[in-house]
DSSP file (Angstrom, degrees, kcal/mol; ACC not computed):
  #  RESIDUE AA STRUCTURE BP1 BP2  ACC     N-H-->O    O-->H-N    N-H-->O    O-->H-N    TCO  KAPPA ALPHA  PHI   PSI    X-CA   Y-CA   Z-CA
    1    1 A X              0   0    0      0, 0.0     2,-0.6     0, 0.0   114,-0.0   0.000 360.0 360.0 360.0 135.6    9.7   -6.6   19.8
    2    2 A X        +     0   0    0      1,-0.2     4,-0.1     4,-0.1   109,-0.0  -0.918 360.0 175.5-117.5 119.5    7.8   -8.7   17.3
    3    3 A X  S    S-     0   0    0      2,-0.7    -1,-0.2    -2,-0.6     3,-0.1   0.964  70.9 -48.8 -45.2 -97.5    5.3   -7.1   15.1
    4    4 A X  S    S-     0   0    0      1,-0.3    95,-0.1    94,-0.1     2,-0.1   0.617 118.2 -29.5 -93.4 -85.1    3.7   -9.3   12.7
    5    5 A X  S    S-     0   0    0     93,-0.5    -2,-0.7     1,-0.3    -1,-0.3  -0.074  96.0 -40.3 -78.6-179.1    6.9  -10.7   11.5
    6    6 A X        -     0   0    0     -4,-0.1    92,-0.6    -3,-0.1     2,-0.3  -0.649  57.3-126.9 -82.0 161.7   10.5   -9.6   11.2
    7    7 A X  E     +A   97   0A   0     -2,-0.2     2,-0.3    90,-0.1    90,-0.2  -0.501  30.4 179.1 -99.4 161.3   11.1   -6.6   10.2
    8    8 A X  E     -A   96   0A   0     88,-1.7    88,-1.3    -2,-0.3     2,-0.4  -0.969  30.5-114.0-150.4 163.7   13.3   -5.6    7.3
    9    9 A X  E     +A   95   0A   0     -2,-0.3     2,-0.3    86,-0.2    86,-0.2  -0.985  53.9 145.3-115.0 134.3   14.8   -2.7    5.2
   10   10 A X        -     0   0    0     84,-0.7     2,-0.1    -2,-0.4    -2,-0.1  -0.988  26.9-170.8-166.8 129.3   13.6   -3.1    2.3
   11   11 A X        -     0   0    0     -2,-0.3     2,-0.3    82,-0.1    81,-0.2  -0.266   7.5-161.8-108.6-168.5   12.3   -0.6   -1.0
   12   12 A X  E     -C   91   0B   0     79,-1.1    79,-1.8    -2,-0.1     2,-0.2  -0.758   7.1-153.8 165.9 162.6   10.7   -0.8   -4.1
   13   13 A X  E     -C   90   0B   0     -2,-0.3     2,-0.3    77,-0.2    77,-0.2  -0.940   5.6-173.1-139.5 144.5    9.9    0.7   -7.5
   14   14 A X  E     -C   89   0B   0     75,-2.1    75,-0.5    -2,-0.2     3,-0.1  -0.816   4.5-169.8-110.9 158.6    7.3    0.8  -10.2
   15   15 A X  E    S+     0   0B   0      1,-0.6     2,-0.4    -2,-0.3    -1,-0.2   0.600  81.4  25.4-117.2 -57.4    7.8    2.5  -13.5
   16   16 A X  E    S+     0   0B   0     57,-0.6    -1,-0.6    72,-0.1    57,-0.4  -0.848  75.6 153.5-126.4 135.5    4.1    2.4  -15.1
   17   17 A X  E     -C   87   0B   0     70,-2.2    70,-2.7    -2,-0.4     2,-0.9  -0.940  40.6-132.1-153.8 148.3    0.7    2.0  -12.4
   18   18 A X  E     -CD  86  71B   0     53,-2.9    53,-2.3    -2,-0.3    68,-0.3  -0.918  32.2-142.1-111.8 115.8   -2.5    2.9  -12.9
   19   19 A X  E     - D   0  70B   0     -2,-0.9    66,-0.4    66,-0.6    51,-0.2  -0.217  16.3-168.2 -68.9 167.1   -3.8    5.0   -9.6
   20   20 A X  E     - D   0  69B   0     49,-0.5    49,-2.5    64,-0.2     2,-0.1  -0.791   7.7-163.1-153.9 109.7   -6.9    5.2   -7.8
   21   21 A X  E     + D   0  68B   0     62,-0.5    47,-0.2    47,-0.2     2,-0.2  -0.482  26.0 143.2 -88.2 150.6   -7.6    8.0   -5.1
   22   22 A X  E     - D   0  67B   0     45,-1.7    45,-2.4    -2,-0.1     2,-0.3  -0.890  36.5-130.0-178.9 177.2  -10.2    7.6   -2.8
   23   23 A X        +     0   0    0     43,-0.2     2,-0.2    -2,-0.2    43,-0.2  -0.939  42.6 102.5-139.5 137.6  -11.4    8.3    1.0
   24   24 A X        -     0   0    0     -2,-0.3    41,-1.6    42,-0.0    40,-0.3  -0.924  60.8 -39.2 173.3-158.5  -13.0    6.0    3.7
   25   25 A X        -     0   0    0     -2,-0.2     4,-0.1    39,-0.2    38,-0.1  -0.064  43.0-120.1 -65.2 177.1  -12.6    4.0    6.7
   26   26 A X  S >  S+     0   0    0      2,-0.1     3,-1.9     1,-0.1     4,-0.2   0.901 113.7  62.9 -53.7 -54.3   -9.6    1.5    7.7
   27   27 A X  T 3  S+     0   0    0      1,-0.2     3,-0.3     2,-0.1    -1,-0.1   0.911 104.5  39.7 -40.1 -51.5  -12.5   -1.3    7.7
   28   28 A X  T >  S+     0   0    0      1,-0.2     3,-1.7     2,-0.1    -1,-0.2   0.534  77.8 132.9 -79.4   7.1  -13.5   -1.1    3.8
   29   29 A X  G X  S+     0   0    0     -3,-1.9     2,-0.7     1,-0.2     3,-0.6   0.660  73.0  46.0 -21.6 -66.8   -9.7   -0.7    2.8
   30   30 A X  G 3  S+     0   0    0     -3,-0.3     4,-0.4     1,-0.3    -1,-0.2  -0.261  75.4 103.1-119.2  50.2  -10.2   -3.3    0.3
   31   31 A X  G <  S+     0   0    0     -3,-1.7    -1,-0.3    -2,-0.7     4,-0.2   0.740  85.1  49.3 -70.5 -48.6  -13.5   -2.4   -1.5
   32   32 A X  S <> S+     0   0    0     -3,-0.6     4,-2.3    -4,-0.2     5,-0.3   0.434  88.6  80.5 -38.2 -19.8  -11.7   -1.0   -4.5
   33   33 A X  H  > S+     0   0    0      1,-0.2     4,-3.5     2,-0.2     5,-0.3   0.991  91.2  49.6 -66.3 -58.3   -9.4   -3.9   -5.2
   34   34 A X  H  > S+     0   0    0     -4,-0.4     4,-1.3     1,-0.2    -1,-0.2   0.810 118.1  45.5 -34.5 -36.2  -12.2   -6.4   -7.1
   35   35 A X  H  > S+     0   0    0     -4,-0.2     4,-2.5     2,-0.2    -2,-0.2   0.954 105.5  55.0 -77.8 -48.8  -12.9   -3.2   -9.2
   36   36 A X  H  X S+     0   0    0     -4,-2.3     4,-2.8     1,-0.2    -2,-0.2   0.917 117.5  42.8 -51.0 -66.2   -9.2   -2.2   -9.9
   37   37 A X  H  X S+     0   0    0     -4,-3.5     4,-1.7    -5,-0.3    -1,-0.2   0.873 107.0  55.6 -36.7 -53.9   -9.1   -5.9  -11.2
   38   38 A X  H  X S+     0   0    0     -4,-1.3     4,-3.8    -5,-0.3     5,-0.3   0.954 105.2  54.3 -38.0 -70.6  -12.2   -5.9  -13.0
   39   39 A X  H  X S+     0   0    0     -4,-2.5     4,-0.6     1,-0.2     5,-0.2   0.868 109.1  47.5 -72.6 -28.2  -11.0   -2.9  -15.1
   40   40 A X  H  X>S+     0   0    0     -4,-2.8     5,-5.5     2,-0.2     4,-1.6   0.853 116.0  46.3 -13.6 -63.5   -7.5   -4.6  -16.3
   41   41 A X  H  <5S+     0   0    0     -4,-1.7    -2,-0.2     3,-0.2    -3,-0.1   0.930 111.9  44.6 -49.0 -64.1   -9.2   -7.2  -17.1
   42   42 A X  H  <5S+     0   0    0     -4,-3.8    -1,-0.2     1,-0.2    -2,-0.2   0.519 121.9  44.4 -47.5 -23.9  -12.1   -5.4  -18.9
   43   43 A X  H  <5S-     0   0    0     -4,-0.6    -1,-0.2    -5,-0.3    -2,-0.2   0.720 103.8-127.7-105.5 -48.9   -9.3   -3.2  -20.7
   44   44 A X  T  <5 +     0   0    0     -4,-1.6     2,-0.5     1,-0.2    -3,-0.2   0.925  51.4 163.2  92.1  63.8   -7.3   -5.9  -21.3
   45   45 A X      < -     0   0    0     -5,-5.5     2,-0.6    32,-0.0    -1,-0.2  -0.748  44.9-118.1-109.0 155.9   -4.2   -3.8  -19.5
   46   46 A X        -     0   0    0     -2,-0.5    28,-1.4    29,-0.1    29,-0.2  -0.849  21.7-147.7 -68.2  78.1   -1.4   -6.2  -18.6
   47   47 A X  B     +H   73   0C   0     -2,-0.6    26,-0.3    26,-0.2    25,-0.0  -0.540  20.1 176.9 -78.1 147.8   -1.0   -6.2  -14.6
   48   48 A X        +     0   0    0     24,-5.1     2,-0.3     2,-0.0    25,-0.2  -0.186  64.6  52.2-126.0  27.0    3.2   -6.8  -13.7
   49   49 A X  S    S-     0   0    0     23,-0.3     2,-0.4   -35,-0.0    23,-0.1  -0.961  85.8 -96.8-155.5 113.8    2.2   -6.4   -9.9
   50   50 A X        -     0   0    0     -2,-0.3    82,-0.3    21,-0.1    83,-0.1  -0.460  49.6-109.1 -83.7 151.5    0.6   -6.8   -7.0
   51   51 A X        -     0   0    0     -2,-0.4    81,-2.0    80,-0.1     2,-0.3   0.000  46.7-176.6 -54.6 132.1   -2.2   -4.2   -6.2
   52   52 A X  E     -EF  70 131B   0     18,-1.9    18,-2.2    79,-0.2     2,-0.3  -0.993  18.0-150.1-147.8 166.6   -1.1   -2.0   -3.4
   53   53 A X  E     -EF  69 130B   0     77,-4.4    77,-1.6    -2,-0.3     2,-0.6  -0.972   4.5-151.6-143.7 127.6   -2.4    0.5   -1.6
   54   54 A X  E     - F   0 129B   0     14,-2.9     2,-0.5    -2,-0.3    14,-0.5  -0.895  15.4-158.4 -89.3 118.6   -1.0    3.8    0.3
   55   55 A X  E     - F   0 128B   0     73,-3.1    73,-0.6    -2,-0.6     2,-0.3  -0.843   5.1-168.3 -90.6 130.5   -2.9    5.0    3.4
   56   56 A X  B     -I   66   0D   0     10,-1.3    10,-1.7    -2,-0.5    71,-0.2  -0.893  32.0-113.6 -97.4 129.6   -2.4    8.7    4.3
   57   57 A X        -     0   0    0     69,-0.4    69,-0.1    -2,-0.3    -1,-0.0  -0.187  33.5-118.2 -48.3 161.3   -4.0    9.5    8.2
   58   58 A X        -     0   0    0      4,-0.3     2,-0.3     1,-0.1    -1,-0.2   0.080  38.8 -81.9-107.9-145.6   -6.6   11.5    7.8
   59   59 A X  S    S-     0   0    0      6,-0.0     3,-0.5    -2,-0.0     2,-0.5  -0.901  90.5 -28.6-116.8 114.7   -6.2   15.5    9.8
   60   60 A X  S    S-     0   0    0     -2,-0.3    -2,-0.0     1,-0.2    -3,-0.0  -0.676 124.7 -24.2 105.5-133.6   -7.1   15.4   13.2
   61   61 A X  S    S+     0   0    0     -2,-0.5    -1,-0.2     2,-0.1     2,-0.2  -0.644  86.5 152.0-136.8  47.5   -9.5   13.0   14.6
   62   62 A X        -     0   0    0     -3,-0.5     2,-0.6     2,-0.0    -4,-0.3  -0.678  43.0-146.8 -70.2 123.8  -11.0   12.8   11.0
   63   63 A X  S    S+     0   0    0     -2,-0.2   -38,-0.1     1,-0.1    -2,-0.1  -0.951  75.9  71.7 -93.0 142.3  -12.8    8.8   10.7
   64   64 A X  S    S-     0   0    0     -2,-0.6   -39,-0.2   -40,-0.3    -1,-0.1   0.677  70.8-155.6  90.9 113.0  -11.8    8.6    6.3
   65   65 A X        -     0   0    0    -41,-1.6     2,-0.4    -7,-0.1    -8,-0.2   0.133  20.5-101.0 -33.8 161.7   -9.2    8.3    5.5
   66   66 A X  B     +I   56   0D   0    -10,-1.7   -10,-1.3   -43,-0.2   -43,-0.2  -0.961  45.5 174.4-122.0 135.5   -6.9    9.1    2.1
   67   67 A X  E     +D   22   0B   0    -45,-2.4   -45,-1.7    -2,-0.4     2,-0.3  -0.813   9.7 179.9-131.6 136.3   -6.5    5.6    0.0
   68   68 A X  E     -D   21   0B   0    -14,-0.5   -14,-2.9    -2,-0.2   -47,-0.2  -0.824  12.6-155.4-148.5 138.7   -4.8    5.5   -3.3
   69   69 A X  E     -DE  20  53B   0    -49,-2.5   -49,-0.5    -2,-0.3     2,-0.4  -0.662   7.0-166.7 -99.6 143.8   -4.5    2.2   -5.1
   70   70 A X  E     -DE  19  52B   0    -18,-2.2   -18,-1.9    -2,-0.2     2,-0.6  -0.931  10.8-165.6-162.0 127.6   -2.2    1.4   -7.4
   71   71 A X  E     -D   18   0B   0    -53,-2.3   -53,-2.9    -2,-0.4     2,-0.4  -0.946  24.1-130.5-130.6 108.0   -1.9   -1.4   -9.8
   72   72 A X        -     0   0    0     -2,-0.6   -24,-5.1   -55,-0.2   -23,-0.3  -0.588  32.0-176.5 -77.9 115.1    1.5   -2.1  -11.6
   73   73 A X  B     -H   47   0C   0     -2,-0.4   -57,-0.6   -57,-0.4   -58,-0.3  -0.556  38.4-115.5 -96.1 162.3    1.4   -2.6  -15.7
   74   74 A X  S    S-     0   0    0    -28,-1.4     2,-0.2    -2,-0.2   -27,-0.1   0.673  97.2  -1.9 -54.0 -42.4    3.6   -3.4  -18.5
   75   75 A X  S    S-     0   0    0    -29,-0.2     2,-0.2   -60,-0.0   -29,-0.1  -0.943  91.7 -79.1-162.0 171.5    3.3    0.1  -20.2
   76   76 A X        -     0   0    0     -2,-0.2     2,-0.7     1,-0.1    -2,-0.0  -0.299  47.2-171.2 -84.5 179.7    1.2    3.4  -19.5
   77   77 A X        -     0   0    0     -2,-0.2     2,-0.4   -60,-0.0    -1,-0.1  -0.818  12.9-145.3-129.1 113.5   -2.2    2.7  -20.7
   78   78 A X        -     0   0    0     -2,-0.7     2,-0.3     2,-0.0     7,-0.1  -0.681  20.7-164.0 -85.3 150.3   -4.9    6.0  -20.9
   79   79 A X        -     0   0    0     -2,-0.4     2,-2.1     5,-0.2     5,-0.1  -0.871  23.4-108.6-114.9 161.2   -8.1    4.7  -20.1
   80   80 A X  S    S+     0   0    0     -2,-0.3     2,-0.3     2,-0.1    -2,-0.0  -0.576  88.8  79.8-123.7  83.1  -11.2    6.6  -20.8
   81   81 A X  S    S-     0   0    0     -2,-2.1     3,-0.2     3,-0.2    -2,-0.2  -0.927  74.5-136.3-172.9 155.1  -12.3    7.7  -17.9
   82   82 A X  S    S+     0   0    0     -2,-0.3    -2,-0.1     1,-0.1     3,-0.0   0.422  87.8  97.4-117.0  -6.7  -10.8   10.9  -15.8
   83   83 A X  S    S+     0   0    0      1,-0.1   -62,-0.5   -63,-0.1     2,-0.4   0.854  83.0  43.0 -49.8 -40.6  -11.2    8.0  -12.3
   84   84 A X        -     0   0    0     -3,-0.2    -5,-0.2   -64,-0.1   -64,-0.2  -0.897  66.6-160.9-141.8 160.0   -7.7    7.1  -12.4
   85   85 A X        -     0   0    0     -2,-0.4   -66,-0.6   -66,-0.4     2,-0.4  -0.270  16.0-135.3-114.7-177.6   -4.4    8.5  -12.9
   86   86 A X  E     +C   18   0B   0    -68,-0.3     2,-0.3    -2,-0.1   -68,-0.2  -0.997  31.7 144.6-151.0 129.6   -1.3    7.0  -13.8
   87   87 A X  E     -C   17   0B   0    -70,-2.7   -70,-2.2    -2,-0.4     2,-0.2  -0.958  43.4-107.0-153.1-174.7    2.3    7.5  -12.3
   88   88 A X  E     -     0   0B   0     -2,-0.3     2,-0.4   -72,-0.2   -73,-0.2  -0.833  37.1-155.1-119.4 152.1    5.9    5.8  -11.4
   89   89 A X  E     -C   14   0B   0    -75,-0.5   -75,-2.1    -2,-0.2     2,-0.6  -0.980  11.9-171.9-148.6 138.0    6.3    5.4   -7.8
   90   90 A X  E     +C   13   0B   0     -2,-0.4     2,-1.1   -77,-0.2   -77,-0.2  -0.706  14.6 169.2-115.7  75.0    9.6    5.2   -5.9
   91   91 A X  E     -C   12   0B   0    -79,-1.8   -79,-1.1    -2,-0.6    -2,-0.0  -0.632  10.6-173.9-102.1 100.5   10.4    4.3   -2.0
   92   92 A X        +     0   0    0     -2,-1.1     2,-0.4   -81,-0.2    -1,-0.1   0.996  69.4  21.6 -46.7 -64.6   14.2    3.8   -1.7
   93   93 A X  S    S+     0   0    0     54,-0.2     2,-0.3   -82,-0.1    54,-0.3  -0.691  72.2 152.6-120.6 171.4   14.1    2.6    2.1
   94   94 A X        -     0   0    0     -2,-0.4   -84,-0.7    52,-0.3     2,-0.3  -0.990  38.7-126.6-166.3 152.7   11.6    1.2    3.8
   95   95 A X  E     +AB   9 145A   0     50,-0.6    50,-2.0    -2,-0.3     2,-0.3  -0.994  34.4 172.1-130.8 149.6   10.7   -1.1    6.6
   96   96 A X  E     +A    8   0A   0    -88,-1.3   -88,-1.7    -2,-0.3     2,-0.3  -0.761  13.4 179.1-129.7 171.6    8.4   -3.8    5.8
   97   97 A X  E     -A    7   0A   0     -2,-0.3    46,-4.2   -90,-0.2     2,-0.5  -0.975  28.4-116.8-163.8 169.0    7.3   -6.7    7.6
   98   98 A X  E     -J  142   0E   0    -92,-0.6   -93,-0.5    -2,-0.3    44,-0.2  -0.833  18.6-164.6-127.0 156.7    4.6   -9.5    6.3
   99   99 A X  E     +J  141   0E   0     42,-2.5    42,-0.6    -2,-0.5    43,-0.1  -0.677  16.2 172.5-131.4  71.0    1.1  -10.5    7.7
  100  100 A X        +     0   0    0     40,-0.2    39,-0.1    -2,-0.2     3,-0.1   0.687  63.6  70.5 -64.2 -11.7   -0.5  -13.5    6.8
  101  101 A X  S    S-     0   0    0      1,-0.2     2,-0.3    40,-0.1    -2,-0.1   0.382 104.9 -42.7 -61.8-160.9   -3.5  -13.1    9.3
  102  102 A X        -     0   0    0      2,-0.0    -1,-0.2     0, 0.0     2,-0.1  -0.639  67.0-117.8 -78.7 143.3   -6.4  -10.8    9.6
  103  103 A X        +     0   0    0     -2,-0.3     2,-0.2    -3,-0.1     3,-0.0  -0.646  31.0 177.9 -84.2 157.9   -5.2   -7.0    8.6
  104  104 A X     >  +     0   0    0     -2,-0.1     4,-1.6    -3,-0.0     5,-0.1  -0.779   8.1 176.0-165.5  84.0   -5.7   -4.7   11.4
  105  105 A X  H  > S+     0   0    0      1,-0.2     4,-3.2    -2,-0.2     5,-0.3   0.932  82.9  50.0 -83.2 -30.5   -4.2   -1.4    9.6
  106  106 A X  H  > S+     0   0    0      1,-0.2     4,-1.7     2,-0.2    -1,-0.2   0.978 110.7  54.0 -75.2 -48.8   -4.8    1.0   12.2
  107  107 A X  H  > S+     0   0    0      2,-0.2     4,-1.1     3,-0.2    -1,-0.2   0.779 112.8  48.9 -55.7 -32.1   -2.9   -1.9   14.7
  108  108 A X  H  X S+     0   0    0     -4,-1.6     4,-1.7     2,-0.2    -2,-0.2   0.929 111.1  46.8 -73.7 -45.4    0.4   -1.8   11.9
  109  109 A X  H  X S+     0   0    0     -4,-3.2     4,-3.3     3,-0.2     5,-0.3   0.953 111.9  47.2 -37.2 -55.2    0.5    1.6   11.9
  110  110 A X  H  X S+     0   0    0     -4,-1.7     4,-2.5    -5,-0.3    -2,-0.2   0.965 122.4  37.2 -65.1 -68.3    0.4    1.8   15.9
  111  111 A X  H  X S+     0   0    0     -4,-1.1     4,-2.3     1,-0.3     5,-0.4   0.915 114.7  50.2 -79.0 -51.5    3.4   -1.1   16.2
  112  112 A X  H  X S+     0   0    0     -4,-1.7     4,-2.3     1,-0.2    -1,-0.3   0.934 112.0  46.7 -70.1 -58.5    5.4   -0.3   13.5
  113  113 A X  H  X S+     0   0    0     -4,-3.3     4,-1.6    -5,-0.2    -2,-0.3   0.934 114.7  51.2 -35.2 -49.9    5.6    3.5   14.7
  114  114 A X  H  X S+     0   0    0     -4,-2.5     4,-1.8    -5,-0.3    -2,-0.2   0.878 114.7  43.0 -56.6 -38.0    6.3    2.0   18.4
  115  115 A X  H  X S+     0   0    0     -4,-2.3     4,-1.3     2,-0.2     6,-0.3   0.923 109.3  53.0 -77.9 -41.3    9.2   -0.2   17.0
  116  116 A X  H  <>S+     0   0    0     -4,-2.3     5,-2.8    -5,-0.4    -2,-0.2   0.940 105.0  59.8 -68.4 -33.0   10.6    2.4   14.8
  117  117 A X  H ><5S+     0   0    0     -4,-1.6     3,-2.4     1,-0.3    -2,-0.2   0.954 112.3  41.6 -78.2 -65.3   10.7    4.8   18.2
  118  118 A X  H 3<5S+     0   0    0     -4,-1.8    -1,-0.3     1,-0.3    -2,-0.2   0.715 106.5  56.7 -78.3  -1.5   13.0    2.3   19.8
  119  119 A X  T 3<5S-     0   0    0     -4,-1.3    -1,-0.3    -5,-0.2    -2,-0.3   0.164 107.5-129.8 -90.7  13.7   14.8    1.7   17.4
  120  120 A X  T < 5 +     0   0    0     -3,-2.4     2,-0.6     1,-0.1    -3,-0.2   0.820  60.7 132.8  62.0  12.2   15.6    5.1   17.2
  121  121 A X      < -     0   0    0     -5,-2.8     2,-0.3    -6,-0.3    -1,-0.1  -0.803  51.0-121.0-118.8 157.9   14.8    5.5   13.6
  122  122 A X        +     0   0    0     -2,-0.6    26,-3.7    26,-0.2     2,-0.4  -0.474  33.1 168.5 -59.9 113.5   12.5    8.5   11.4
  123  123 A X  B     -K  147   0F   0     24,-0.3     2,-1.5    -2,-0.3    24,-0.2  -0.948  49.2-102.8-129.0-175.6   10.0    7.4    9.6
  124  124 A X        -     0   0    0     22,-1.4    22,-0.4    -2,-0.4     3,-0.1  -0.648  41.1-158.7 -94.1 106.2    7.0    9.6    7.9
  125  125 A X  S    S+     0   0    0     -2,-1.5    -1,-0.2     1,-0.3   -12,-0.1   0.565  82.8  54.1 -55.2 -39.7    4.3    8.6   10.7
  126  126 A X  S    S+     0   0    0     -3,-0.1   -69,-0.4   -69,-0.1    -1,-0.3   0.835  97.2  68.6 -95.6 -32.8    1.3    9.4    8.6
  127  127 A X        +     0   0    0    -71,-0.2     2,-0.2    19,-0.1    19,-0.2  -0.421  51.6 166.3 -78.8 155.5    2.0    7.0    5.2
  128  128 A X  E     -F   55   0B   0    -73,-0.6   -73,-3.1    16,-0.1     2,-0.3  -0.786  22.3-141.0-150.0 131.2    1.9    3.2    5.2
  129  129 A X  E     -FG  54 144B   0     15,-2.4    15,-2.9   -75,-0.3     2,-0.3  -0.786   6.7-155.5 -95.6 152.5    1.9    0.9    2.4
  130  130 A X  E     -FG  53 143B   0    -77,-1.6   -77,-4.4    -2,-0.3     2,-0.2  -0.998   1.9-158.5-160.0 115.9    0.0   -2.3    1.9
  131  131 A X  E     -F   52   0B   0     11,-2.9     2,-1.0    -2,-0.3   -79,-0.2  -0.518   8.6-153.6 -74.8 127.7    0.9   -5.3   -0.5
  132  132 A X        -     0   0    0    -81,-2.0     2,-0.8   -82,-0.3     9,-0.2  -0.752  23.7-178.0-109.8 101.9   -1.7   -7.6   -1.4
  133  133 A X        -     0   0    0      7,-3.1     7,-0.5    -2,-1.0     2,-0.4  -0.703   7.6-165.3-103.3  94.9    0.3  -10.9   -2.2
  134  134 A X        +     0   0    0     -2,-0.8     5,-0.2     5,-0.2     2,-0.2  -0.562   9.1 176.9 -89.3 154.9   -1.4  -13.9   -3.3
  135  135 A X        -     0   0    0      3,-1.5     5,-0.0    -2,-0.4     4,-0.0  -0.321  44.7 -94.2-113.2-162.5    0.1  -17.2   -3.3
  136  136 A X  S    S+     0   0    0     -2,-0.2     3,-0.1     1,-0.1    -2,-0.1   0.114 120.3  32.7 -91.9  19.9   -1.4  -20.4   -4.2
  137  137 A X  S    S-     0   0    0      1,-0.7     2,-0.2     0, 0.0    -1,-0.1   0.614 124.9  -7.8-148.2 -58.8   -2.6  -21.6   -1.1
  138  138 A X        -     0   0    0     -5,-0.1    -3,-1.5     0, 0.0    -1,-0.7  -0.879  68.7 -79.2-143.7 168.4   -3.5  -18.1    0.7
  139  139 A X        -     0   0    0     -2,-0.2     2,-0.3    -5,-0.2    -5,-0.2  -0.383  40.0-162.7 -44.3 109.6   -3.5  -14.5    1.0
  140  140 A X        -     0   0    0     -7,-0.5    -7,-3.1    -2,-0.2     2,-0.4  -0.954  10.7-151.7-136.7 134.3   -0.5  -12.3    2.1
  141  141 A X  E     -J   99   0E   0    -42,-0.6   -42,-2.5    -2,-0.3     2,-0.5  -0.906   8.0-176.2-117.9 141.8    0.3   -9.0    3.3
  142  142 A X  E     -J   98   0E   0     -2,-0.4   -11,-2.9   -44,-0.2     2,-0.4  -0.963  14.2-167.7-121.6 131.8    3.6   -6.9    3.0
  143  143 A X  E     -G  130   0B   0    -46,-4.2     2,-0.8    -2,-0.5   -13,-0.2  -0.848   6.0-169.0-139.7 179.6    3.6   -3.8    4.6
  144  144 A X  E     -G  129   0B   0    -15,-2.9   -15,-2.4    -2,-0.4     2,-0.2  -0.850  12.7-164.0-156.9 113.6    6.1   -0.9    4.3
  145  145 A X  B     -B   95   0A   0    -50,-2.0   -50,-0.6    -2,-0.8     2,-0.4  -0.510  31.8-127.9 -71.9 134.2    6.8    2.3    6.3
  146  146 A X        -     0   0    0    -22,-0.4   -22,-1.4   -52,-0.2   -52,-0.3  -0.870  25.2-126.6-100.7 138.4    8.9    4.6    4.2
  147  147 A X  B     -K  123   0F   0     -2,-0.4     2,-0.4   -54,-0.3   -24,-0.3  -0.438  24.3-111.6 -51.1 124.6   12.3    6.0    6.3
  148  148 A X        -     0   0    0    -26,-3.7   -26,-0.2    -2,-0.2     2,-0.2  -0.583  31.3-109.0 -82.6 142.8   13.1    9.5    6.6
  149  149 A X              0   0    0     -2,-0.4    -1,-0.1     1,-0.2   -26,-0.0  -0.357 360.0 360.0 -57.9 126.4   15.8   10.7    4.8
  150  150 A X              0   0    0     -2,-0.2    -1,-0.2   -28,-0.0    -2,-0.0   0.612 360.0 360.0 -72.6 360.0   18.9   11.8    7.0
């Protein structure tokens, strides 16, 4: 079964990112990302990352979503403003796969839950994460389903 891509197992870690919580649809996902930038820049924070983003499903049949954005620095940095938080963020396993097309999150969730089911393996059904990779030429997406522990 072909998602995007191949699939992989595959983790990853930050030590210092500066968060950003928010709610809305799947469609504006990536209305915050220009700002997130903006305020680096404007701060003069060092990004060591690319901006990514977790989606939590909302409750229900709920349309908004839970978004929090998260943009990996060099060190923590407070900023003067109570909008964004700061943590370290930790996924041991994972399965990720890459998108270089149009995103269609609510259509990765759906295949990447149908592929983990035959493939027999757990994963937590409400989270996905979402890489924003640019290259020099275009635009790239990694995204990554976190495993459940056995």
């Amino acid at each position: 079964m072909e998602v995007y891509g191949e699939i992989e197992e595959e983790g990853f870690q930050f030590e210092h990112c500066l968060t950003y919580r928010t709610q809305h649809t799947l469609e504006s996902w990536y209305f915050p990302i220009e700002d997130l930038q903006k305020i680096t820049i404007d701060n003069n924070i060092q990004q060591t990352g690319p901006i990514f983003f977790l989606i939590k499903k909302p409750f229900k049949k709920k349309k908004y979503y839970e978004f929090k954005y998260y943009v990996p620095i060099n060190q923590k940095d407070e900023l003067a403003s109570d909008l964004f938080g700061y943590e370290s963020i930790k996924v041991e396993r994972a399965l990720k796969t890459r998108d270089t097309e149009d995103v269609d999150l609510q259509y990765m969730q759906k295949r990447m839950k149908k592929y983990t089911k035959e493939m027999r393996w757990k994963i937590n059904q409400n989270e996905l994460f979402g890489f924003i990779i640019n290259n020099s030429d275009e635009v790239g997406f990694d995204f990554y389903v976190p495993l459940v522990k056995r």
